[in-house]
N, C-alpha and C positions, 0 to 999 in steps of 0.2 A: 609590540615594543614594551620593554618593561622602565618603568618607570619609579624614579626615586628622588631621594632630597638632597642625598650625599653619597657620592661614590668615590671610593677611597682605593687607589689603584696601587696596591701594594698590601701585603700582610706581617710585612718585618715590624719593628719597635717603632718605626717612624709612622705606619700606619695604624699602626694599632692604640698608640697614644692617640694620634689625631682622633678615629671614629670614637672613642669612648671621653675626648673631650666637647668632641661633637654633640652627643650622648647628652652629658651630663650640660650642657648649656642649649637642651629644649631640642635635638634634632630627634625624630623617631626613625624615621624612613633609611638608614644606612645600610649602604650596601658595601662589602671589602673583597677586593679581586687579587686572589693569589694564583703566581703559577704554580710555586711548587704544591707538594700534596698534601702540606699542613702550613700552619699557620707558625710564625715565628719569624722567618727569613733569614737569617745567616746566621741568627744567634743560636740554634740548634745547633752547629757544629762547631761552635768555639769551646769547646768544655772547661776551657783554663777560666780561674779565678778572675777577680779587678772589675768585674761589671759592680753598679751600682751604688758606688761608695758615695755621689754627690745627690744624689736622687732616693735611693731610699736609705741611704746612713750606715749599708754595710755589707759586706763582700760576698758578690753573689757569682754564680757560674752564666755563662750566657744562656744556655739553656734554661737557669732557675729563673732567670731576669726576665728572658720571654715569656715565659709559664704565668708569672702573677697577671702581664698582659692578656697573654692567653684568655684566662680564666676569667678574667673580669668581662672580657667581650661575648664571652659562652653566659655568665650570667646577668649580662645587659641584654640578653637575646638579641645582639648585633649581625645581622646575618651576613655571610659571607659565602663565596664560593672560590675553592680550592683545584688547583689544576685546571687551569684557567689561563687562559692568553688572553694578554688584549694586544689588537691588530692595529687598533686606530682610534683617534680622538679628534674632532673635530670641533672649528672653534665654537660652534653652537652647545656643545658638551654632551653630543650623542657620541655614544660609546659603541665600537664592534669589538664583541670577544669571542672566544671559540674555546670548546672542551668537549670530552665524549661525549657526555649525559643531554645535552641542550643542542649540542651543535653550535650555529653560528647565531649570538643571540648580540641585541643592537638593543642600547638602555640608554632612557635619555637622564640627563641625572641636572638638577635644578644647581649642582653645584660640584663641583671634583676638587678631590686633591691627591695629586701627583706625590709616590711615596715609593718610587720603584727603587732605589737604592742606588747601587752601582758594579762595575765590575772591575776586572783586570783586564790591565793593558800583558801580552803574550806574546812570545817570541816574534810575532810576524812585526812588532812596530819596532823591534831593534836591529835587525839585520844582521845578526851574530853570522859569522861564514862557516860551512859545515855541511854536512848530509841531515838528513831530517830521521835520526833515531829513536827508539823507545828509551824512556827516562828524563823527556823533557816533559815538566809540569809548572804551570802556574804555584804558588805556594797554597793558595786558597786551593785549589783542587786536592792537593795534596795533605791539606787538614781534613777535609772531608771524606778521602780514601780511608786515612786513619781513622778519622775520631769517630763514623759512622757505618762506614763501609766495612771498617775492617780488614785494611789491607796496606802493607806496607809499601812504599813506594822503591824502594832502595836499601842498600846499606852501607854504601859509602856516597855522601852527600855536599856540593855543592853551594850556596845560596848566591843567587848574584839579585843584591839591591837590598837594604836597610828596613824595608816598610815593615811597620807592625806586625804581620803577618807572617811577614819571614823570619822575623827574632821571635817571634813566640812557634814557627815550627821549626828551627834548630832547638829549643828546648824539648819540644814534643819527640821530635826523631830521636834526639839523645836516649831520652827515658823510656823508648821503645826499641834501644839498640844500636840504632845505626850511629855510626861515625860520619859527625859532619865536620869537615877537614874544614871550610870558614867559610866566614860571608862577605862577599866584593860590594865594594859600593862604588859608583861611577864620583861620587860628588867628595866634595871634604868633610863633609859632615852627616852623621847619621839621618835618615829619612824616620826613625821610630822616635818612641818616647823615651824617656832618659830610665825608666823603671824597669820599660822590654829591655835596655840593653844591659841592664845590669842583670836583672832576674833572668834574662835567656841565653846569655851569651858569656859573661864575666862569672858569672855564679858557677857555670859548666866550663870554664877556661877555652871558648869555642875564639878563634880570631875574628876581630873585626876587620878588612883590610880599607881603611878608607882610599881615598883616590886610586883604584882598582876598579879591571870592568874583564871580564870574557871577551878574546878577542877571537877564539875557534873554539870550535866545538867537535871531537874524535870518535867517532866510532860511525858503522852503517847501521844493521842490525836494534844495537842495542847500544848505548851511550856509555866509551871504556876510560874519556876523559875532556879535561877543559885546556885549555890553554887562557891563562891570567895576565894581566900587563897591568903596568900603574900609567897615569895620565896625567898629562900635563894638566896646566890654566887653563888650557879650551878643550877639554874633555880627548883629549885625541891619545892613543897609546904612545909609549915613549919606547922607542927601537931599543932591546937590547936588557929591557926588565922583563921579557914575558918566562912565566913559567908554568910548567905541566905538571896541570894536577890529578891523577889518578881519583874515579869515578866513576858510578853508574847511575847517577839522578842531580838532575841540578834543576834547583826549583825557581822560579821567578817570582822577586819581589818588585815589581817595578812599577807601581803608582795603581791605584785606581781612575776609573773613570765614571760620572756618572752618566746613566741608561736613562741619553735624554731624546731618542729616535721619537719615542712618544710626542714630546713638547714638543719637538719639530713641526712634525705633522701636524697637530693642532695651534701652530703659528705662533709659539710663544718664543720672547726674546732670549737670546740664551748668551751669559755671559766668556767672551770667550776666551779668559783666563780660568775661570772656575769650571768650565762645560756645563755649567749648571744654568737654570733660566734666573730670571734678572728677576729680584723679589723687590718688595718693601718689608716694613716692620711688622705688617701682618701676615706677611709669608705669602701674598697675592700676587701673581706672574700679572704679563703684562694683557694677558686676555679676560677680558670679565669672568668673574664664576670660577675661576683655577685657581686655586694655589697650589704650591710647592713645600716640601720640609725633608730636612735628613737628608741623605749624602748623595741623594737625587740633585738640592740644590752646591751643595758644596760638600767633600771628603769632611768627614768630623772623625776625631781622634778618641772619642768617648760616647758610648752610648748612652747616656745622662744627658750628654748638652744635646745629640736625637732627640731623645723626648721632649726635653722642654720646649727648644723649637717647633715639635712637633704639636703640641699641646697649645703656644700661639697660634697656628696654622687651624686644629680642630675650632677655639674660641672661634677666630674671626670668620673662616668659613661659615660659623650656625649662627654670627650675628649679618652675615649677607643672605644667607636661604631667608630667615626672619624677615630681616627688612627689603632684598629685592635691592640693595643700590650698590653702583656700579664703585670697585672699594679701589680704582684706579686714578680717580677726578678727584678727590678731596681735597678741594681747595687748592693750596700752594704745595709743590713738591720742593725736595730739596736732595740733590746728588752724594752720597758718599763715596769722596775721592780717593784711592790709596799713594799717600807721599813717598816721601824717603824711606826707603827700606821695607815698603809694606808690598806685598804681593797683589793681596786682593781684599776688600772689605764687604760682609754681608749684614744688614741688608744692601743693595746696593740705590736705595732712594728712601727719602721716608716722606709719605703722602700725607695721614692726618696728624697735621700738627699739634692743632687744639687737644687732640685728644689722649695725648702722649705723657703716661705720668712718670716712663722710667726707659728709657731706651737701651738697650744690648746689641755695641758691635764684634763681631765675628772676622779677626783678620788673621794673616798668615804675614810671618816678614821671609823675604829674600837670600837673609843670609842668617850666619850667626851672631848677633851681638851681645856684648857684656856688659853691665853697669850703664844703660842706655836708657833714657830718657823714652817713654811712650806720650804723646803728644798729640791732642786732636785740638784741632784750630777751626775755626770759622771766620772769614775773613782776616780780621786783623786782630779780632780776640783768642784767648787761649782758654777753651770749655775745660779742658782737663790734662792734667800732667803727671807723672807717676813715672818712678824708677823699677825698670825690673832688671835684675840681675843676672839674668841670662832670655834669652831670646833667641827662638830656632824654627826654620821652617817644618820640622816634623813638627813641631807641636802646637796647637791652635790658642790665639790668645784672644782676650777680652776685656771691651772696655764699658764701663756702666756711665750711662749720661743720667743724672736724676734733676728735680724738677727744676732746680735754681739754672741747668746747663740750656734744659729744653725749653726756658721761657726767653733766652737768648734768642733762640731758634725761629719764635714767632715774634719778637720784637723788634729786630732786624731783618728786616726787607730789602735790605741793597747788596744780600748773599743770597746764595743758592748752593753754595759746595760746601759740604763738611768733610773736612781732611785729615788723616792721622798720619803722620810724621814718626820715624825714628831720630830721634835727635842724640847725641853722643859727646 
């Protein structure tokens, strides 16, 4: 059995930050488990601009933004193995993985963090009614045909669903040819960032169709059309707006999930709004020894706010291998609740109090709001209040607690919930 100090289950930006923060706060022993066959994880096929502008101060391609990762883990001689499965984690934190070169190899690791990312959710979770034709694709798949593969998917295009993904591949398809006739979205409001939808979609005069969804799908063979309908208040098509849209690829933008089969099986809590497992401020699941970071515990909209998180998750992990204590018990916990109009808040507990000199919450709100009030309460006090201007669930917000908020936090014993409110 091979044996280590940190094994870091993932090779994308989320693990790659974590092992070489690991790294750089006294761990030697790291181990990084990638399936695919090199190191980066999705950011090799994003090749469009926008990576890194908060994190290193200027505009970088995905691929350029994994490379500096890259590179610094090639010379921290951070070892790692590539085409690599792991099969299993169990809560003692022995590891089974499998690849050609080793076979079936079983690591026991003094510490892990979970950094496997996420996926898409694909035609089988929507129940669109149709034959099962050629030219149905995820949208991710469908960047990776292009931007790596080398292979077009279509040339008359489709998008059914808003997600990042899918407005940044109606730009891409465009400027490789094809005609993409619009993009449906089930909901009232974009699922992407306000920059994708301008830069991918408005800059190319491509349609956004809000409250729009695919109600058939035409063709056997090969895919020759959609059938489109608008939707009421409760998502349901409305008799009598469907129309037929002439196609041969319709790509699916329709949410991520995060690839948490892993923490299952190794018994960790898993939140069931986020699909992610249930962290504190040091990015610690609820099983000793584990952490989590990056979009394994929650979708994040920016690979900048990955790292950082990820970068707490490396620190804390190398200050448990060091010390050996259990980073679940620290003292008094306290609940992060989401109120009015907030979806989900991460972290979702925060365990050391004492030690807490600047706290970052990670929330999503429900709907659209304007000129609204962000608001995080602890019992009967108000820690912080702040106007934002527009408010949307595609896009991820953030609230900073500093030290005069968090000394509330240990001096008040007769709460346990901190809550964030949209107020209006």
């Amino acid at each position: 059995m091979l044996k280590v100090d940190l094994a870091v289950i993932g090779g994308g930006p989320a693990g790659l930050a974590a092992a070489l923060e690991a790294r750089k706060n006294g761990i030697e022993n790291i181990l990084i488990i990638e399936r695919e066959k090199e190191l980066g994880g999705i950011l090799q096929q994003c090749i469009h601009n926008g990576f890194g502008l908060h994190y290193f101060g200027e505009e970088l391609t995905g691929p350029e933004y994994a490379e500096r990762f890259v590179e610094q883990v090639k010379k921290e001689g951070i070892a790692y193995k590539t085409s690599t499965m792991v099969l299993d984690i169990r809560p003692d934190r022995t590891i089974t993985a499998v690849n050609s070169t080793d076979g079936l190899i079983k690591i026991s690791a003094a510490c892990i963090i979970l950094a496997m990312g996420c996926r898409e959710r694909t035609r089988g979770t929507l129940n669109i009614p149709g034959d099962r034709p050629a030219g149905i694709f995820t949208a991710g798949t469908a960047q990776r045909f292009v931007n790596m593969e080398g292979y077009m998917p279509g040339k008359k295009v489709v998008i059914l669903g808003s997600g990042d993904i899918g407005l940044i591949m109606a730009r891409r398809l465009t400027l490789e040819g094809a005609e993409v006739k619009m993009v449906c979205e089930l909901l009232p409001y974009s699922g992407g960032l306000t920059r994708n939808i301008v830069q991918c979609l408005e800059d190319y005069n491509i349609p956004l169709r809000l409250s729009h969804t695919v109600v058939k799908i035409h063709g056997k063979d090969r895919l020759k059309g959609v059938t489109v309908a608008k939707v009421d208040s409760n998502r349901q098509p409305i008799k009598g707006t469907e129309e037929y849209v002439e196609c041969d690829t319709l790509l699916l933008s329709v949410g991520l999930i995060p690839e948490n089969e892993l923490s299952r099986g190794a018994g960790i809590q898993i939140d069931p709004v986020t699909s992610g497992p249930v962290v504190d401020e040091r990015m610690a699941t609820s099983v000793e020894g584990i952490f989590a970071c990056g979009n394994v515990v929650h979708v994040h909209d920016l690979v900048d706010n990955v790292t950082m998180e990820s970068i707490t998750a490396g620190r804390n992990a190398a200050k448990y291998i060091l010390s050996c204590k259990d980073t679940r018990s620290v003292g008094r916990s306290i609940k992060t609740v989401p109120g009015h109009g907030v979806r989900y808040i991460v972290p979702q507990r925060i365990s050391d109090l004492e030690n807490i000199e600047e706290l970052k919450l990670f929330f999503r709100t429900n709907d659209v709001y304007r000129n609204a009030l962000v608001v995080v309460h602890f019992g009967q006090k108000t820690l912080y209040s702040a106007k934002r201007q527009k408010l949307a669930p595609g896009e991820m917000e953030t609230v900073k607690l500093k030290s005069e908020a968090l000394a509330e936090l240990v001096c008040d014993t007769s709460c346990d919930e901190l809550k964030v409110d949209i107020e209006l």
